[in-house]
N, C-alpha and C positions, 0 to 999 in steps of 0.2 A: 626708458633707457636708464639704466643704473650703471655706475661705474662700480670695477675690484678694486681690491688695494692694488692687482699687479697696473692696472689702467693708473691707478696714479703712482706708482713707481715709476712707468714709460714715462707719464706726463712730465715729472719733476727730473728725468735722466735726461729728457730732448731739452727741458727749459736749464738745464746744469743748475737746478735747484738742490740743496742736501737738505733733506726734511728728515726730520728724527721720526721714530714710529709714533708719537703723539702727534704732532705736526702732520704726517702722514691722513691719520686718522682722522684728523679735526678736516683738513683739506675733502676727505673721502666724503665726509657728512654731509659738509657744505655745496659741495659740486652736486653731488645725488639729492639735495636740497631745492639745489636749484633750477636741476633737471626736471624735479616735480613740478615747480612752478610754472616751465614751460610747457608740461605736458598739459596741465591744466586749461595754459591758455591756448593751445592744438584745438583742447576738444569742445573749444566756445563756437556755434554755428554764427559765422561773419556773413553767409552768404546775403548778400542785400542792403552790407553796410555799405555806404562810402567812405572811403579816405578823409580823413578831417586836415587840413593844411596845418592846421594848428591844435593843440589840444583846448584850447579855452573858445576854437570855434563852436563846439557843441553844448555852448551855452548863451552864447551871444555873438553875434556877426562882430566879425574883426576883419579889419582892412590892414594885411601885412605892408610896413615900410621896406620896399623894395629902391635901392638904389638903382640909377642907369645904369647896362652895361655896355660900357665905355673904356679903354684902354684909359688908364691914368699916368704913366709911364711912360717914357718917349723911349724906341728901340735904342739900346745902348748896349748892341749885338759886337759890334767894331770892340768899343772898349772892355766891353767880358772878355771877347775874345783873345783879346794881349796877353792875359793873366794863364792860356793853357798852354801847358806843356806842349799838346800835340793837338792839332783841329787837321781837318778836313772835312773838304764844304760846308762851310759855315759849323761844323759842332765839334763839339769834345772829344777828341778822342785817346780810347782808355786801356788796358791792357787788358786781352780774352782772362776771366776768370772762371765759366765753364767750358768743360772741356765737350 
């Protein structure tokens, strides 16, 4: 996949970026650069690999520090809840901004 300049004109008109046509240009390179890199890694055959949990597990066993999952925080739903303008059933509530 290669990007145009108009592909990063769009890009830079939806981000409200103003890129000058150098700017432009250097952006084009580097995207379509990076495009490549990915393509490269597509066409690597993974079939048979496993997932490594970590990256430095495929060179030695590592045992990840996993904390308990355990609430740390005591509900403190009541006292949020003073702070909104407007709730109903227990949540926030906000004015429609799709229509």
């Amino acid at each position: 996949m290669a990007l145009t300049s108009q592909d990063i004109d769009r890009i830079a008109n939806l981000a409200r970026l103003a890129l000058s046509p150098k700017e432009s240009e250097r952006m084009l390179s580097q995207l379509n650069g990076f495009f490549g890199i990915v393509e490269k890694m597509q066409a690597v055959d993974t079939s048979g690999v496993q997932p490594l949990a970590h990256p430095v597990a495929a060179i030695q066993d590592i045992a990840l520090r996993l904390r308990e999952d355990v609430a740390s925080e005591p509900n403190q739903r009541e006292a949020n809840m003073r702070n909104a303008p407007a709730q109903g059933e227990g949540l926030f509530l906000v004015p429609k901004v799709i229509e």
